[in-house]
Biopython code that builds the backbone (N, CA, C, O; Angstrom):
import numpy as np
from Bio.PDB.StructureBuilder import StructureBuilder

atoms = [
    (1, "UNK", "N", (44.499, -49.112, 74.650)),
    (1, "UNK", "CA", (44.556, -48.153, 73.554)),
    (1, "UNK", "C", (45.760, -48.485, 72.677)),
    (1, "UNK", "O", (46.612, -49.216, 73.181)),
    (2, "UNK", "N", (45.917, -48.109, 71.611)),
    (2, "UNK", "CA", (46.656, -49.303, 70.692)),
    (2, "UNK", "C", (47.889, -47.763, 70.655)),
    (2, "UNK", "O", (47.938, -46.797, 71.416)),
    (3, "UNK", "N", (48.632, -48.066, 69.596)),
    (3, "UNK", "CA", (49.550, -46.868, 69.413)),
    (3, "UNK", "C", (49.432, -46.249, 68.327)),
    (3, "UNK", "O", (49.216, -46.756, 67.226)),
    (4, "UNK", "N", (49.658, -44.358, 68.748)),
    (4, "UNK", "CA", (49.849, -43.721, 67.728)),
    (4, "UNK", "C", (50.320, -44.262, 66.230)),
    (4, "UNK", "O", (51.212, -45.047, 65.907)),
    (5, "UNK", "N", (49.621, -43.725, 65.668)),
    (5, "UNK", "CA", (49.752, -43.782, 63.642)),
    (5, "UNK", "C", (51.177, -43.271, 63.937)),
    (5, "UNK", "O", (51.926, -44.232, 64.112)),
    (6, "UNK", "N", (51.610, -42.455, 64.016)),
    (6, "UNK", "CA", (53.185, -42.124, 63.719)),
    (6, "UNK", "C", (53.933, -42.903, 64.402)),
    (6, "UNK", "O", (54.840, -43.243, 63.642)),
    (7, "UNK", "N", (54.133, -43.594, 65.860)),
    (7, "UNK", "CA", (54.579, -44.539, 66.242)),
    (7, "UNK", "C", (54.607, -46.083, 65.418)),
    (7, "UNK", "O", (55.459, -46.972, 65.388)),
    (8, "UNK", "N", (53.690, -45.987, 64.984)),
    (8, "UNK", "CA", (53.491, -47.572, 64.016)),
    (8, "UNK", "C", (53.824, -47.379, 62.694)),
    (8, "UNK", "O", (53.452, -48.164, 61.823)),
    (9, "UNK", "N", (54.863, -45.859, 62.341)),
    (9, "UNK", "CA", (55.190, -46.115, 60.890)),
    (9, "UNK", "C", (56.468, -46.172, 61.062)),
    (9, "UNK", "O", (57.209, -47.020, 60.566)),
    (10, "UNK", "N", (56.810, -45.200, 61.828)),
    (10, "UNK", "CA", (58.557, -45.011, 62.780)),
    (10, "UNK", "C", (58.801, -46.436, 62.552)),
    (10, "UNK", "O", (59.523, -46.965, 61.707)),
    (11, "UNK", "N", (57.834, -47.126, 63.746)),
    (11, "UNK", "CA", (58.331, -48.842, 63.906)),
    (11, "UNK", "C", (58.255, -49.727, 63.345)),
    (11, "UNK", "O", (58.587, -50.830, 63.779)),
    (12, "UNK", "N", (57.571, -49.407, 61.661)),
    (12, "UNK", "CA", (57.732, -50.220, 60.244)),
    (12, "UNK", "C", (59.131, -50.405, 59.512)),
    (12, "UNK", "O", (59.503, -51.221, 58.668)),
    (13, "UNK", "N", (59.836, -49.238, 60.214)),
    (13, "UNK", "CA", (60.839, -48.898, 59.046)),
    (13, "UNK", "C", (60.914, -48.412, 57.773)),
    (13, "UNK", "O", (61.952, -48.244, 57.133)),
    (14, "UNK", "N", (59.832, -48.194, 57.426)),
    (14, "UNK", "CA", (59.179, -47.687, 56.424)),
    (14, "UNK", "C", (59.180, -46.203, 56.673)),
    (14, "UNK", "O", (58.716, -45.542, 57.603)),
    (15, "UNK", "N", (60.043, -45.755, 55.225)),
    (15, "UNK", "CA", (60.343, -44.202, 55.668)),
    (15, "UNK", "C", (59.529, -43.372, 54.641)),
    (15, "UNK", "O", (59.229, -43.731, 53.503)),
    (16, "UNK", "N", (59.166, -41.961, 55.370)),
    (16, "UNK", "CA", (58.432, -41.517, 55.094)),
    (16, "UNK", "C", (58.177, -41.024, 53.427)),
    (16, "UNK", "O", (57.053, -40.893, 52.941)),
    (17, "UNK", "N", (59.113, -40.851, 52.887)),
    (17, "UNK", "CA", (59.255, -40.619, 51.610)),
    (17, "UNK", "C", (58.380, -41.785, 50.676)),
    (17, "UNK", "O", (57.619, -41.439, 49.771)),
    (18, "UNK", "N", (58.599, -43.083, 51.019)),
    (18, "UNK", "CA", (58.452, -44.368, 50.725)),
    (18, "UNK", "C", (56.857, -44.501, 51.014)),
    (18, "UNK", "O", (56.131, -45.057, 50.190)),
    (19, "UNK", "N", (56.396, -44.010, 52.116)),
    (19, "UNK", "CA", (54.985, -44.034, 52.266)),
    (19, "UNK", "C", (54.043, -42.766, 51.314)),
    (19, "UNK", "O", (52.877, -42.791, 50.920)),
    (20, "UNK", "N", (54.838, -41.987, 51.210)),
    (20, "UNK", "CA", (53.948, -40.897, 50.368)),
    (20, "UNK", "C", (53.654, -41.197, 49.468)),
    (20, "UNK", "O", (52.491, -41.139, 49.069)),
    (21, "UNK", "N", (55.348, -41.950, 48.350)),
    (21, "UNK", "CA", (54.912, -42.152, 47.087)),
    (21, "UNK", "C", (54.270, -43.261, 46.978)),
    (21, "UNK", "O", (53.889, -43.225, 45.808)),
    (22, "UNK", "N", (53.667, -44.822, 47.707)),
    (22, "UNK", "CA", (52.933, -45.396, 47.760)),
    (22, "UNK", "C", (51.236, -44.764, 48.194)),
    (22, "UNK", "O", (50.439, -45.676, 48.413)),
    (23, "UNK", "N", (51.019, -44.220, 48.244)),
    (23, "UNK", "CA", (49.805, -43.158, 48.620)),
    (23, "UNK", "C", (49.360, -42.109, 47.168)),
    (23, "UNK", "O", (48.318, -41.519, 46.885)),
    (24, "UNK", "N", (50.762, -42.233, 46.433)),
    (24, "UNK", "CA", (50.630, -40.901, 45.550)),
    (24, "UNK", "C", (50.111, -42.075, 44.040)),
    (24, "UNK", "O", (49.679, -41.648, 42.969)),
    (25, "UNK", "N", (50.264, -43.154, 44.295)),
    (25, "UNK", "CA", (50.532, -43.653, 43.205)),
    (25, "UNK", "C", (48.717, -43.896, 42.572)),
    (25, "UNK", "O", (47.680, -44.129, 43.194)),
    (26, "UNK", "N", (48.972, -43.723, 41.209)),
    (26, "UNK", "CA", (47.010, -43.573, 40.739)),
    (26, "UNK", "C", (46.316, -44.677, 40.454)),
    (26, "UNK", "O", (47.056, -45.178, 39.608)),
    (27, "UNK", "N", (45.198, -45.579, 40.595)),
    (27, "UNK", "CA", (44.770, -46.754, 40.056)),
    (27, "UNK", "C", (44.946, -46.607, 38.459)),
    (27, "UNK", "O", (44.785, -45.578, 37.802)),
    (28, "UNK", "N", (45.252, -47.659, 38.076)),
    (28, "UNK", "CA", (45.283, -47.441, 36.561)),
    (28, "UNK", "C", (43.593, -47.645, 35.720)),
    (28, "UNK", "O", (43.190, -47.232, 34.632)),
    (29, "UNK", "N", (42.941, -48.442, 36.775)),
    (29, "UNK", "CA", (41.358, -48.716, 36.346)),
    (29, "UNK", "C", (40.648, -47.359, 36.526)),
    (29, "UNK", "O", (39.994, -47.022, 35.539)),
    (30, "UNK", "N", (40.632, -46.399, 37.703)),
    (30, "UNK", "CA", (39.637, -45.249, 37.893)),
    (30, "UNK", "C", (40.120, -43.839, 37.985)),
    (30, "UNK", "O", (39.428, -42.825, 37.893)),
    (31, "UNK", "N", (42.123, -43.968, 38.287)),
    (31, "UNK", "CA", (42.754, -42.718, 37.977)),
    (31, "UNK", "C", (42.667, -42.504, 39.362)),
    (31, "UNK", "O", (43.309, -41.463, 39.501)),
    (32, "UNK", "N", (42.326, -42.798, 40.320)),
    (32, "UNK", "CA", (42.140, -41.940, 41.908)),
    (32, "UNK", "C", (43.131, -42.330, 42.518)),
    (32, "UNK", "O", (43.300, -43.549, 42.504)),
    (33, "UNK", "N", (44.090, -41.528, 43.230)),
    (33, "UNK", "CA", (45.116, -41.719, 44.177)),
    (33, "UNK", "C", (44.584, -42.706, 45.561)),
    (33, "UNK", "O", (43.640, -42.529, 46.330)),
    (34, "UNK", "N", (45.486, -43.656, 45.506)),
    (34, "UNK", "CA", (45.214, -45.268, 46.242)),
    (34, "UNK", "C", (44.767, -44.892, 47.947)),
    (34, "UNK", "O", (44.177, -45.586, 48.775)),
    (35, "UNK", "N", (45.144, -43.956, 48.007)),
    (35, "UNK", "CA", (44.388, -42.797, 49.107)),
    (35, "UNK", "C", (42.654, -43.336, 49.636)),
    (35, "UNK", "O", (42.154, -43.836, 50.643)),
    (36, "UNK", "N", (42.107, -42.802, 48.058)),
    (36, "UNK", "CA", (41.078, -42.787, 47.921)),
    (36, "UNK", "C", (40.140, -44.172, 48.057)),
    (36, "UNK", "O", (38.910, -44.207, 48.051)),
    (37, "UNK", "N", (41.031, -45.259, 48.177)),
    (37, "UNK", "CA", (40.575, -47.139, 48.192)),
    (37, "UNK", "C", (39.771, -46.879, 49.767)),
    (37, "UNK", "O", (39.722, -45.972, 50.598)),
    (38, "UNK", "N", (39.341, -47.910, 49.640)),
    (38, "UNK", "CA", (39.113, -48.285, 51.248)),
    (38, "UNK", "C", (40.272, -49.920, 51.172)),
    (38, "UNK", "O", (41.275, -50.208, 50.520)),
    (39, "UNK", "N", (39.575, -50.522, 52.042)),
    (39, "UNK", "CA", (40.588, -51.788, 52.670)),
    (39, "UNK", "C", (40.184, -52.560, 52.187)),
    (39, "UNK", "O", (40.732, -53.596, 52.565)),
    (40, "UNK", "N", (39.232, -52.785, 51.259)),
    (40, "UNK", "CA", (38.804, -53.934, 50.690)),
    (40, "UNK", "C", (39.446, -53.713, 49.089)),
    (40, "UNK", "O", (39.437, -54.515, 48.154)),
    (41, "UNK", "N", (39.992, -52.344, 49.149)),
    (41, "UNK", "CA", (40.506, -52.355, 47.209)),
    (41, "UNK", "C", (39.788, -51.257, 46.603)),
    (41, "UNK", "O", (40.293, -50.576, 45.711)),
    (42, "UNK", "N", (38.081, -50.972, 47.273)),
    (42, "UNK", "CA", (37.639, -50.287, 46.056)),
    (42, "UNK", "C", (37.244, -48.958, 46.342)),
    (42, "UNK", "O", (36.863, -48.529, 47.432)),
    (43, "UNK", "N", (37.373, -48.307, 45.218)),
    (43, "UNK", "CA", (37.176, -46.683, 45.332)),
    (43, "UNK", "C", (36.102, -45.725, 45.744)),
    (43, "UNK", "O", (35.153, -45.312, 45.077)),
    (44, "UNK", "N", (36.380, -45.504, 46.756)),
    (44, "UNK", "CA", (35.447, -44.445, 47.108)),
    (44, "UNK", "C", (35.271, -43.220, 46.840)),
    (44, "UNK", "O", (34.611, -42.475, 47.564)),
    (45, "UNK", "N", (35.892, -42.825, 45.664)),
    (45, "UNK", "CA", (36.134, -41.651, 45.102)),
    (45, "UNK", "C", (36.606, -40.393, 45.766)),
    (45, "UNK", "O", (37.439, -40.633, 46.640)),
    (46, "UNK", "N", (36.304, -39.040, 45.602)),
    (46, "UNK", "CA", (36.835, -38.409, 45.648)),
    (46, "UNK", "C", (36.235, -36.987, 46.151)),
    (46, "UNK", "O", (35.209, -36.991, 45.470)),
    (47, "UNK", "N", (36.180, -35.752, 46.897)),
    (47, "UNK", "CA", (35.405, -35.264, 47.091)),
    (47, "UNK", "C", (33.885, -35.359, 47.158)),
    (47, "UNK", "O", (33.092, -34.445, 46.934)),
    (48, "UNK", "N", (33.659, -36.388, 47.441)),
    (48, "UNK", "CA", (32.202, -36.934, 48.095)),
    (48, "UNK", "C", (31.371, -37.050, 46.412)),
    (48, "UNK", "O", (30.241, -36.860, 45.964)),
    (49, "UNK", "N", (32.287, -37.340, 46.056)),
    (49, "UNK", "CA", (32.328, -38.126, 44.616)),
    (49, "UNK", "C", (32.430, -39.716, 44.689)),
    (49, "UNK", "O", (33.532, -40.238, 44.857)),
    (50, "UNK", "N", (31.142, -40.565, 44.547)),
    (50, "UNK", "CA", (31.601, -41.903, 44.399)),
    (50, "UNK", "C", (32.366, -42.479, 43.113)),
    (50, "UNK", "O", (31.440, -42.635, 42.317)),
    (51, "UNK", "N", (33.241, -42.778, 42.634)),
    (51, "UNK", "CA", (33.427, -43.744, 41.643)),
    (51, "UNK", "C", (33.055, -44.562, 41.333)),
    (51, "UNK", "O", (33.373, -44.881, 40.187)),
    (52, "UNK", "N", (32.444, -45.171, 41.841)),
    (52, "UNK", "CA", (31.942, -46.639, 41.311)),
    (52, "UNK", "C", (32.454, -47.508, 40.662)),
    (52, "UNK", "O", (31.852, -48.581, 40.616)),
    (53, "UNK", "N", (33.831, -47.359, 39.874)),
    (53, "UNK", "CA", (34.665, -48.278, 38.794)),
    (53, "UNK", "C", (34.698, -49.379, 39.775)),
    (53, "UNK", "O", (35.293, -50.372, 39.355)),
    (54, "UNK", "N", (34.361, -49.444, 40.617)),
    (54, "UNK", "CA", (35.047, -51.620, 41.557)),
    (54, "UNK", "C", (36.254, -51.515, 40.838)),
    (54, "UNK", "O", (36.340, -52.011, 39.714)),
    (55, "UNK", "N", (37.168, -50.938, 41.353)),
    (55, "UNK", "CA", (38.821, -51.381, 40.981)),
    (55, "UNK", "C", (38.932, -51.853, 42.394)),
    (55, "UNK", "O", (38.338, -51.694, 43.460)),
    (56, "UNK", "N", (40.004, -52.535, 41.901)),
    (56, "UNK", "CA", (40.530, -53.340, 43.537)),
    (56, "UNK", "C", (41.905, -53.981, 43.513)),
    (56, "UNK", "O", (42.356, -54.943, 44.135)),
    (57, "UNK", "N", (42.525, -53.027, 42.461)),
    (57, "UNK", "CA", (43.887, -53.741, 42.534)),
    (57, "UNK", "C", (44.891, -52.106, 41.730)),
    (57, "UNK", "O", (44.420, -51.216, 41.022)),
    (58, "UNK", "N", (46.134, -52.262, 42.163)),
    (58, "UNK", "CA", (46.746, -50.705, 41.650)),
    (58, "UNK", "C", (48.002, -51.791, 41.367)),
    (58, "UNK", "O", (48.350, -52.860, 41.869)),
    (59, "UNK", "N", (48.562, -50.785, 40.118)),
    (59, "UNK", "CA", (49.591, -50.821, 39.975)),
    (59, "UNK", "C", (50.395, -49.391, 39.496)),
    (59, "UNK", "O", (49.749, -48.458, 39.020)),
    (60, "UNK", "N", (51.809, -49.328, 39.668)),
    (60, "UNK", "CA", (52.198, -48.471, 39.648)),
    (60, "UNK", "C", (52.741, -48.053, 38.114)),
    (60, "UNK", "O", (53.392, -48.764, 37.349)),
    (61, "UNK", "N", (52.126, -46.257, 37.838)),
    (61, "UNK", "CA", (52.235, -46.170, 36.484)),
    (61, "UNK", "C", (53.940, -45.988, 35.651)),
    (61, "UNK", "O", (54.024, -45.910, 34.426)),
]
sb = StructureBuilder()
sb.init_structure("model")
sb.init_model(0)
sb.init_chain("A")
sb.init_seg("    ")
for serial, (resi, resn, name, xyz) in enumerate(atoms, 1):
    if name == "N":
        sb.init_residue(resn, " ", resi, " ")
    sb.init_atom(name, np.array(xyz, "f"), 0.0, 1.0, " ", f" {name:<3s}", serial, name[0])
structure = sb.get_structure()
């Protein structure tokens, strides 16, 4: 069994503040908080809302 999500951010060093606002930040192609990506980049929108824009890359506004 692998380890707790909070154990594997603790042990990033990556502090929590630092992870939110990477999470908070909006695609500039579809507007949806990077939340909303899956792992391949693209948006799965939002309240069982698809987007469909194929964005697959964020930058921060």
């Amino acid at each position: 069994m692998g380890m707790p999500t909070e154990s594997k951010i603790r042990d990033s060093g990556i502090g929590l503040p630092e992870l939110i606002s990477h999470f908070r930040e909006r695609c500039r192609e579809c507007g949806h908080h990077r939340i909303m990506h899956d792992a391949g980049g693209y948006c799965e929108g939002v309240m069982n809302k698809p987007c469909n824009s194929g964005c697959e890359s964020f930058e921060a506004e």
